[in-house]
C-alpha positions as CSV (number, residue, x, y, z in Angstrom):
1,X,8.7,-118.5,-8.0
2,X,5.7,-118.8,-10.9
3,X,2.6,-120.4,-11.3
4,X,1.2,-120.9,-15.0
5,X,3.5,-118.9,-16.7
6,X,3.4,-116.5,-14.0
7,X,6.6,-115.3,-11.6
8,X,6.7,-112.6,-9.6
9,X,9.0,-110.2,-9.1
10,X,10.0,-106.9,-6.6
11,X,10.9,-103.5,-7.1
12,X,14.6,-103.3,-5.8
13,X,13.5,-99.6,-4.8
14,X,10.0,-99.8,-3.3
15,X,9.5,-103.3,-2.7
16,X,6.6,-103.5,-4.2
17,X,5.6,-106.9,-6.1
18,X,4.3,-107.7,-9.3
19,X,2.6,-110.9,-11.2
20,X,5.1,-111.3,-14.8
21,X,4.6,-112.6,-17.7
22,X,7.7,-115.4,-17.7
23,X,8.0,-115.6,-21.1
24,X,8.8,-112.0,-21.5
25,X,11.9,-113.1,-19.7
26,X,14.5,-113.8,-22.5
27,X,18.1,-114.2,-22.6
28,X,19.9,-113.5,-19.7
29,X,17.2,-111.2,-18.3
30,X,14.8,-107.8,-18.9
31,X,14.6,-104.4,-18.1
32,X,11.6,-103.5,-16.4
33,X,9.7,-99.9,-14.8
34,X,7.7,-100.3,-11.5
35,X,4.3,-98.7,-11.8
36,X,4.7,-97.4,-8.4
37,X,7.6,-95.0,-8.1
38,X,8.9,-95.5,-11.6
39,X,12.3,-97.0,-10.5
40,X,13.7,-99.3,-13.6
41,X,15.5,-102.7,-12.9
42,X,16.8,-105.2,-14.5
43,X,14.9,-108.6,-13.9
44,X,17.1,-111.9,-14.4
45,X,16.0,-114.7,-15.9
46,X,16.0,-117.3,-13.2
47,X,16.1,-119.7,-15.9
48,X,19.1,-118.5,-17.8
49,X,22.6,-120.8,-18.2
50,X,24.7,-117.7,-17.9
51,X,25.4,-114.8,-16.8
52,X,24.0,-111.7,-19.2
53,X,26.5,-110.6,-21.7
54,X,25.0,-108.6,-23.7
55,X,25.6,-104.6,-23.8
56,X,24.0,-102.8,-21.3
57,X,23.0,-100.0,-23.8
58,X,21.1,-102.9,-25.8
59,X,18.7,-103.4,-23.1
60,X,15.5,-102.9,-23.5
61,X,12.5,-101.4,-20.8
62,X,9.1,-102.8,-21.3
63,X,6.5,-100.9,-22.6
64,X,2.8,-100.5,-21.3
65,X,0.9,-103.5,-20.5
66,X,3.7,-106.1,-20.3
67,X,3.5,-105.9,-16.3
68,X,-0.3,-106.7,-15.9
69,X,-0.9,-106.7,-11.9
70,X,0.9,-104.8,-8.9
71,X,0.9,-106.5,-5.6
72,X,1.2,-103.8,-3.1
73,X,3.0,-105.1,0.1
74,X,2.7,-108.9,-1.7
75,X,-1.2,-108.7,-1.4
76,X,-3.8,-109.4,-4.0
77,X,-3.4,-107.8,-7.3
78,X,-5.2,-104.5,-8.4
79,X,-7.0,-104.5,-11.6
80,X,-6.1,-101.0,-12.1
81,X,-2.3,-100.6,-11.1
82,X,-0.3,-101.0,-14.4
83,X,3.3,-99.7,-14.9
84,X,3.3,-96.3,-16.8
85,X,5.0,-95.3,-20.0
86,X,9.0,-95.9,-21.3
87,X,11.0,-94.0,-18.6
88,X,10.8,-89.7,-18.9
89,X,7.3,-90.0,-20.0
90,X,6.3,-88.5,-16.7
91,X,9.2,-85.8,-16.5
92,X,8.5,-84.4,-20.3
93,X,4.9,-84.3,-19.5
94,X,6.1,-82.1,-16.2
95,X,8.4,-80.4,-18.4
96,X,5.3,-79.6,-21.1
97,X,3.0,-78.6,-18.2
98,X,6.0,-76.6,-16.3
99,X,6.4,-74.7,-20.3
100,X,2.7,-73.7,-20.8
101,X,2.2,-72.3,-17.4
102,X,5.1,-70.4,-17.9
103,X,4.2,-68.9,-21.4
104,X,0.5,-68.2,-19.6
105,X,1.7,-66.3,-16.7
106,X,4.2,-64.8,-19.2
107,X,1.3,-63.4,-21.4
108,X,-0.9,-62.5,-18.2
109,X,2.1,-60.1,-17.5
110,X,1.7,-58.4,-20.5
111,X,-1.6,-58.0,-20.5
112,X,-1.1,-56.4,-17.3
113,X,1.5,-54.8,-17.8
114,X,0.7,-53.2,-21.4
115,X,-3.7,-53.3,-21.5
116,X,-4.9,-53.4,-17.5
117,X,-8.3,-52.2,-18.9
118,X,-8.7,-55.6,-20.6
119,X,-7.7,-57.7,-17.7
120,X,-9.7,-55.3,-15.0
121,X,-12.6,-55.7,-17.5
122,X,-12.6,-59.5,-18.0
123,X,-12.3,-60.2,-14.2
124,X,-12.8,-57.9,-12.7
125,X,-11.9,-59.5,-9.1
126,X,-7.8,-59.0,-10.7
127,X,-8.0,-55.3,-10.2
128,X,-6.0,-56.0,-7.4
129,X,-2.6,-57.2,-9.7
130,X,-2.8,-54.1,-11.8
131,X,-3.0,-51.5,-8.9
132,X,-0.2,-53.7,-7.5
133,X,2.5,-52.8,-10.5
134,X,1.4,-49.6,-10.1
135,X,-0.8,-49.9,-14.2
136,X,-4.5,-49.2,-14.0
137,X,-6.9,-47.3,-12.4
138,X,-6.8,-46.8,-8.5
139,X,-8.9,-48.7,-5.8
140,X,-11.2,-45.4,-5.8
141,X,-10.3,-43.7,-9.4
142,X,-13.3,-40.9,-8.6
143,X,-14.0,-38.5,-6.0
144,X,-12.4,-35.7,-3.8
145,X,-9.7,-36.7,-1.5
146,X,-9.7,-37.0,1.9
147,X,-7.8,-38.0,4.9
148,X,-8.8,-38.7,8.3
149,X,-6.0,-37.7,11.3
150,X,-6.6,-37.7,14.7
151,X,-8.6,-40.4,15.4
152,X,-8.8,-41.5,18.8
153,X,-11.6,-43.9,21.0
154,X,-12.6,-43.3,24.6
155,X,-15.8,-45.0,26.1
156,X,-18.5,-43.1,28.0
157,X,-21.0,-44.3,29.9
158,X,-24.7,-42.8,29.3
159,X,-27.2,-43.0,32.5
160,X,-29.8,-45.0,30.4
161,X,-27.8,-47.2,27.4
162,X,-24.8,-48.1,29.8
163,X,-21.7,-48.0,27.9
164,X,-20.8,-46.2,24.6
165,X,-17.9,-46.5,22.1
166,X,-17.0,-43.6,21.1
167,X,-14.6,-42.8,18.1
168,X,-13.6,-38.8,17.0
169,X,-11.3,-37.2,15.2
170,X,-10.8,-34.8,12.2
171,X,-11.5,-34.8,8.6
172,X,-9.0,-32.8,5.9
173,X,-10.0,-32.0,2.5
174,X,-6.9,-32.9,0.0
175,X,-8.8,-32.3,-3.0
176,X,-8.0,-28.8,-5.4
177,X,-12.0,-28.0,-4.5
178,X,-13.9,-27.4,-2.3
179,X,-16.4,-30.2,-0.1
180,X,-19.5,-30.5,1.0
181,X,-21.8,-33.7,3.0
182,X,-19.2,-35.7,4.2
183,X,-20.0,-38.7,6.0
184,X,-17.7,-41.3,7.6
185,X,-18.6,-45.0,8.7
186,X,-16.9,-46.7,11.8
187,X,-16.7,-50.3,11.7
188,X,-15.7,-52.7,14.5
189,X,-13.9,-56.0,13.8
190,X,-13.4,-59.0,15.9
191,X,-10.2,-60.9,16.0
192,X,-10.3,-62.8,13.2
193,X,-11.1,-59.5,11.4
194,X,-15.5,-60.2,11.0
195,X,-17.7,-57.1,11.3
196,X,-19.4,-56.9,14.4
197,X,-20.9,-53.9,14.3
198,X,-20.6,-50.8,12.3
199,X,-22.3,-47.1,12.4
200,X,-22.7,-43.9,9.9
201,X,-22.2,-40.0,10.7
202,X,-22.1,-36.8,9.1
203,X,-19.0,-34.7,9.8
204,X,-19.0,-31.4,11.3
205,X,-21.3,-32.7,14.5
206,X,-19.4,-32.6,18.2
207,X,-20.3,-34.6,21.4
208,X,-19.3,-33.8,24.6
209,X,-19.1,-36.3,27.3
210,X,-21.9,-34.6,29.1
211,X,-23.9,-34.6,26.0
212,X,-23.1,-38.4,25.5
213,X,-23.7,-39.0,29.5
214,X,-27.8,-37.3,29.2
215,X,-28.8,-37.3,25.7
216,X,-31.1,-40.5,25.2
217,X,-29.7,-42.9,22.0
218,X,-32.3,-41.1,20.1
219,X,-30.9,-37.4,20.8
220,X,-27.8,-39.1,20.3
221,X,-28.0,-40.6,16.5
222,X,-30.4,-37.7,15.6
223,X,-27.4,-35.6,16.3
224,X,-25.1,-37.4,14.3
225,X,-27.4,-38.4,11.5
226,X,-27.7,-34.0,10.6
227,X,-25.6,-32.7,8.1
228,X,-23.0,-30.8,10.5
229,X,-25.2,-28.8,13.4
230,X,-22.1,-27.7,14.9
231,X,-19.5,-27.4,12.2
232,X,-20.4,-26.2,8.6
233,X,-20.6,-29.4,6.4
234,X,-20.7,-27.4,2.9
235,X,-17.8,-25.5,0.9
236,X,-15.1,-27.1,3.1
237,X,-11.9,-25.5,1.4
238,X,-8.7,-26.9,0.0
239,X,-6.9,-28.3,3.3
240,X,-10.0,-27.2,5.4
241,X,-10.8,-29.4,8.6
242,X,-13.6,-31.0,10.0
243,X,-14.3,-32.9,13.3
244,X,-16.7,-35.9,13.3
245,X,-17.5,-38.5,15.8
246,X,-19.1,-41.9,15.6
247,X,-21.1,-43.6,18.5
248,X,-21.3,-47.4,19.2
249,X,-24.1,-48.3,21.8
250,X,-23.2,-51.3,24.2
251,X,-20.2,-52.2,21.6
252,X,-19.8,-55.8,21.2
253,X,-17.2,-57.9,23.5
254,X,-15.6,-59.1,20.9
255,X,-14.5,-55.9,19.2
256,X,-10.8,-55.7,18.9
257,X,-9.9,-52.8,16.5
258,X,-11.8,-50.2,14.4
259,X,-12.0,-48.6,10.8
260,X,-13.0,-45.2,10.2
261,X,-13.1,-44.2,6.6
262,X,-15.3,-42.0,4.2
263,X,-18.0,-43.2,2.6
264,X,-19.8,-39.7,1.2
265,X,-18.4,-36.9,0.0
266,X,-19.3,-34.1,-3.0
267,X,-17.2,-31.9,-4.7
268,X,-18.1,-28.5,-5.6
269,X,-17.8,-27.6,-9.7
270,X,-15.6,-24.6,-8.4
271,X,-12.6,-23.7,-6.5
């Protein structure tokens, strides 16, 4: 089939026609790349006496540009659907891309791996990756540590503010001095791990049940808001222990799980 010098022909893999130039057909026939999914075939020439003798390794593919038009599904031609390069354009261009991103994450590594400062310093947001091959500073490179054991949750209800949340449990000193003005934050998450609600309190201050059942919320967080009324909150020694308790007032419903953790702590200049 051709009209004005034009035939058109199908992709023996995709099916997908195209408008050709008929006078690129010579000989017994032409190798040709569809734009589409790449697949080369060889075109006959409908036209030829005989069939094609000529070496198969003397065949040539058309370049760009020689199939003009692509007819997706046999409809009308789009202006910008011409076939691609010679065939293995697109794999060394995969293979090129495939190289680089290997040398890249190659060099990363060893900035990682031999200068974390650099990489921590220039993005600081890839802290993370040194911390994870065990090179740079840690997620908290200052300050005393401390670990929190013990923690439990019970809920309480108070004769004015209904129902309270309310988290305890002890505080150890790990550090080689001793500690003073530790504070801890409770934070409540919902299910898709959002903060719903979250609270502060200084160690070393004790509710009781009855306490939490009269005090008014204002006793309650004035309590918890003093720097250790019941327990000594300065010169905690090496493996000392403190208790601490945090309060949430008419949690959330959506609360699921809780973090305690320290958020304030000094270190005395002694042992």
């Amino acid at each position: 089939m051709s009209t004005n010098n034009k035939m058109i022909i199908q992709c023996s893999k995709c099916g997908t026609r195209f408008r050709f130039d008929e006078t690129l057909v010579r000989g017994e026939g032409v190798w040709v790349r569809c734009s589409r999914c790449e697949n080369v075939f060889f075109q006959e020439n409908p036209s030829a006496p005989r069939p094609a003798e000529s070496a198969e390794g003397e065949a040539a593919v058309l370049d760009v540009g020689q199939v003009t038009e692509g007819i997706p599904g046999g409809g009308a031609a789009s202006e910008n659907e011409n076939v691609a390069g010679p065939p293995g354009r697109s794999k060394g261009i995969l293979k090129k891309t495939a190289v680089a991103v290997f040398l890249l994450l190659l060099v990363l590594g060893g900035v990682v791996w031999f200068m974390p400062e650099v990489l921590t310093a220039a993005l600081p947001g890839c802290s993370y990756i040194a911390r994870y091959f065990g090179v740079g500073p840690p997620e908290h490179p200052t300050g005393p540590a401390i670990d929190l054991v013990d923690v439990r949750d019970r809920y309480v209800k108070n004769w004015l503010a209904g129902d309270m949340m309310v988290i305890d449990g002890m505080a150890v000193n790990k550090d080689d001095h001793p500690v003073s003005n530790l504070r801890v934050k409770a934070t409540l998450l919902d299910s898709e791990g959002r903060v719903v609600a979250e609270v502060h309190s200084y160690c070393g201050n004790t509710l009781t049940d009855e306490d939490l059942a009269k005090l008014t919320v204002n006793g309650i967080m004035e309590k918890l808001s003093a720097t250790g009324s019941d327990a000594p909150n300065l010169g905690i020694a090496p493996g000392g222990r403190i208790p601490f308790t945090a309060v949430f007032v008419d949690p959330p419903k959506t609360a699921v799980e809780y973090i305690v953790e320290v958020v304030s702590v000094e270190a005395s200049k002694t042992k």
